[in-house]
N, C-alpha and C positions, 0 to 999 in steps of 0.2 A: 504494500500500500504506500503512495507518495506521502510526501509530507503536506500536510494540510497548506491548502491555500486562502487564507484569508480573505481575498478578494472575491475571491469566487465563491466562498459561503458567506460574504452577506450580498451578493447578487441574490442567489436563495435564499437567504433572509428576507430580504424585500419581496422577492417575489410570491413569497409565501405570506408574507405580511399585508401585499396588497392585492391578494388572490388572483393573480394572475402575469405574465411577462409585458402584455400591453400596458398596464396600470404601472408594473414596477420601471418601465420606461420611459413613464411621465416622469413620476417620481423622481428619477433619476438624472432624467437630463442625455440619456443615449439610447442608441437603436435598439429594438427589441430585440435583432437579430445576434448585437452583441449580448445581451443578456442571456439569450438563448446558447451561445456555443459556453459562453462561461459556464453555465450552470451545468451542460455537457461535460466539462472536461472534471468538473467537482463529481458528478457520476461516476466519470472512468478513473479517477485517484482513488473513491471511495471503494470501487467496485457494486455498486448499488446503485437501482434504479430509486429515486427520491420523489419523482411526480409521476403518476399514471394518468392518461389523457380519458376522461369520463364524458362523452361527446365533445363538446365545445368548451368545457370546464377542465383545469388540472386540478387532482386532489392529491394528499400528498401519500406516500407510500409508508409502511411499518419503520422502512427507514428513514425517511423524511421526514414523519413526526419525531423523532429519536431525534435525530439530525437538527430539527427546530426548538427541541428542548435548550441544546447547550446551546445553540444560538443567542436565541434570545437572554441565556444569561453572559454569554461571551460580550454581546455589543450592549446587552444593556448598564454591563460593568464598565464597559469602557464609556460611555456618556457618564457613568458616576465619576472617572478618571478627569474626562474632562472638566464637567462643573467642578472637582475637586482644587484640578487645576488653576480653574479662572480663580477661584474663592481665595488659594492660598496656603489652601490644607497641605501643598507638598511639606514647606516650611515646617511641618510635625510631622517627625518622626513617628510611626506607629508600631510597637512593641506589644508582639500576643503572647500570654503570658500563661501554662496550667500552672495552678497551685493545688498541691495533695494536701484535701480539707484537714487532715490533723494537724497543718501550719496554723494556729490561732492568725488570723486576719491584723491582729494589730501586729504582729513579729512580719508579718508578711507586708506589712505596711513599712516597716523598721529596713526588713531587708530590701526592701525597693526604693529607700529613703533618698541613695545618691544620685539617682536621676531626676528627683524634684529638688534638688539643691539650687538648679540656677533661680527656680521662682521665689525660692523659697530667699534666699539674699537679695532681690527688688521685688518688693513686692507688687509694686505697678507694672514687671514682667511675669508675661508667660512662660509656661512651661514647653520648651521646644519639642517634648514627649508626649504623646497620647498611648496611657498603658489600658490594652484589653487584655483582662483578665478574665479567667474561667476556674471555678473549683471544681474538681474531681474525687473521689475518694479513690480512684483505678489507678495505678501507677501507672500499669502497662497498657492502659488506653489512652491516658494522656502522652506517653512514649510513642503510639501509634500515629498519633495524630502529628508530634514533633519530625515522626521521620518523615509525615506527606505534608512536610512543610505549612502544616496550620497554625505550629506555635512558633517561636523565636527562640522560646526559654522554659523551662519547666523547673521549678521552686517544688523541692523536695526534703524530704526530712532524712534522706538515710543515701549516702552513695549510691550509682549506678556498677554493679561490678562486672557485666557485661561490658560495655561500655564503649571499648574500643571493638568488641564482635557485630556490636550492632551499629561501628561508626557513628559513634556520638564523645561528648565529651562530657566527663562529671567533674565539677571543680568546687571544692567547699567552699561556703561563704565564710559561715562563723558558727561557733555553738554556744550556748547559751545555759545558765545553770538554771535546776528548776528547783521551785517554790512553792511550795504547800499554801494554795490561799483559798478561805474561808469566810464565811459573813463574821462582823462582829460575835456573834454569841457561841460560835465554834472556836476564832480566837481565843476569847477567853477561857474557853472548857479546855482544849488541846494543846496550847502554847507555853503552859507549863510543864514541866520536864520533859520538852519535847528533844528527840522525837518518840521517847518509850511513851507520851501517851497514846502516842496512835495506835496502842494494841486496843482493838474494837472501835477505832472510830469509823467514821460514817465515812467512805472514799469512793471519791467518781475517780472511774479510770479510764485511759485507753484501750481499745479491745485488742487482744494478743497477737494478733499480727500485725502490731505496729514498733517498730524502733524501740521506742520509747517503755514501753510495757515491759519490753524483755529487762530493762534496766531497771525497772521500777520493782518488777518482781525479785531480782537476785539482790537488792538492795533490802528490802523488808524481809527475805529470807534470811538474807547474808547476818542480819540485828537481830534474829526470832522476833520481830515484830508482825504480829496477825492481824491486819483491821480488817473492819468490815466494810466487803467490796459491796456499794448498795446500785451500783450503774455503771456499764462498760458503754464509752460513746466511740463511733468512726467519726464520729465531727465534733471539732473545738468545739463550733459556738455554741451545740447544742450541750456541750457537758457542761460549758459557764455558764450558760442562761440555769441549770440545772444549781450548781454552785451558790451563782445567787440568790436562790431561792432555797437554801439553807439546806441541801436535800445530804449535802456530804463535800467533801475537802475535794476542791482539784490540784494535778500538778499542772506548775504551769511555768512553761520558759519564759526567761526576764534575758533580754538580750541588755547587757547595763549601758553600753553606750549610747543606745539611741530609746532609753527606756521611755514607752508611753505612761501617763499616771493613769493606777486604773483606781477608781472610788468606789468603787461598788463591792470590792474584795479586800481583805485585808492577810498582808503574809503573817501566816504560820511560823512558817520555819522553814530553812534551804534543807533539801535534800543531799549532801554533801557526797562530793563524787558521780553525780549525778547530772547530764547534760542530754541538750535537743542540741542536734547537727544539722546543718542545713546545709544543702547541694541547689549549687545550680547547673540542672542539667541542660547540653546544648550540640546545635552540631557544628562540627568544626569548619571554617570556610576561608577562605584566604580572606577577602573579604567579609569582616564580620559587619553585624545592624550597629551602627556607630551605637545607639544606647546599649546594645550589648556587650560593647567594647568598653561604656564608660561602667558599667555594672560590677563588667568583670576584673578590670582596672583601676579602681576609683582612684583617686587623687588622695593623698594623706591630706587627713584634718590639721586644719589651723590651730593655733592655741587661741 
């Protein structure tokens, strides 16, 4: 099969859009006849007949509907390219991003923090980045998506050690120690000779096949401390929303340098020896997405 010819599928574009070769000839500004061998030669690249002649009417064939699907998203993407264009949208960079939900949103906010730096130093400037973001709980559906080039980056919690089999690339960002936080009246009851009072308290946790849980487990083994496991969550938000609502202790990464304040929780106690790693996984390109490059390079901080 030739390699697709552009021009000649949106002659059939058009001509499918304006039901027929007379019409897309107006349309167009040229002979019919030319539109007619064009759409010809898109038949004999494709090896498919795309119009069948139904008297006096073309309809289009099994393949020609197929054929008018990605069409119409092929050129109707490139009219969004263009308005984009005229608008000035090129001027932002745009960076697609998975995040694996047991990244709590604010550390995920923390670890994307050095691409909103230049707004964030004028504040009457914009941010030359537009981040789309996606959460998943899949690793290896969000990987899937990275290799067919739908993400940029993928923010994970635990290296890729495949990695270089599946040509990508895994680089740490940073790890973060975690923090038993609690409402007020758990504070109070548990922060006393902590952490042996946690034998029987009330603990939201991560569910076992996550990073985090293995460490969490061989930690509270490792002290004979037994609490009570009252909720296994696959998503942060939904084990804090749980937390603040007094149901039981979560752990929870404090990345220190770019810590957000959270009010709603109060630390317990550090689980000592106890960390969340985060990876940003990516695929390697001579050319990388310049916000990829400043992510994966940041600039040392000022005093």
């Amino acid at each position: 099969m030739q390699a697709l010819n552009y021009k000649h599928l949106h002659y059939f574009w058009v001509v499918a859009k304006e039901g027929g070769i007379s019409a897309a000839a107006r349309k167009l500004g040229i002979t019919a006849q030319t539109i007619s061998g064009q759409v010809s030669l898109l038949e004999q690249d494709m090896g498919q007949s795309l119009f069948s002649q139904v008297g006096r009417n073309l309809q289009l064939t099994e393949a020609g509907r197929t054929m008018l699907h990605y069409a119409d998203q092929i050129f109707l993407l490139g009219q969004e390219l263009q308005q984009a264009m005229e608008r000035g949208d090129s001027l932002r960079a745009r960076l697609n991003i998975g995040i694996v939900d047991m990244i709590p949103k604010s550390n995920a906010l923390q670890l994307l923090s050095p691409l909103l730096q230049s707004s964030q130093t004028s504040p009457s400037s914009h941010s030359t980045i537009k981040l789309v973001c996606q959460v998943d709980g899949d690793l290896n559906e969000l990987l899937a998506k990275l290799t067919l080039h739908q993400f940029d980056l993928i923010l994970a919690d635990r290296p890729l050690l495949n990695a270089e089999a599946l040509q990508l690339r895994s680089q740490p960002l940073t790890t973060a120690p975690i923090m038993l936080q609690g409402t007020r009246e758990l504070l109070e009851q548990y922060q006393p000779h902590f952490p042996h009072s946690l034998s029987g308290a009330p603990l939201l946790l991560p569910t076992r096949n996550t990073a985090l849980r293995l460490q969490l487990d061989a930690w509270f083994a490792e002290r004979q401390i037994y609490p009570d496991i009252v909720g296994e969550f696959s998503d942060s938000e939904l084990m804090h929303t749980f937390a603040k609502a007094g149901i039981g202790l979560q752990p929870a990464p404090v990345i220190p340098s770019r810590a957000i304040p959270v009010n709603d929780l109060h630390i317990v106690g550090e689980l000592s020896g106890v960390d969340a790693q985060y990876h940003a996984i990516y695929s390697p390109k001579k050319i990388l997405h310049p916000a990829l490059e400043k992510l994966l390079n940041p600039l040392p901080e000022t005093a």
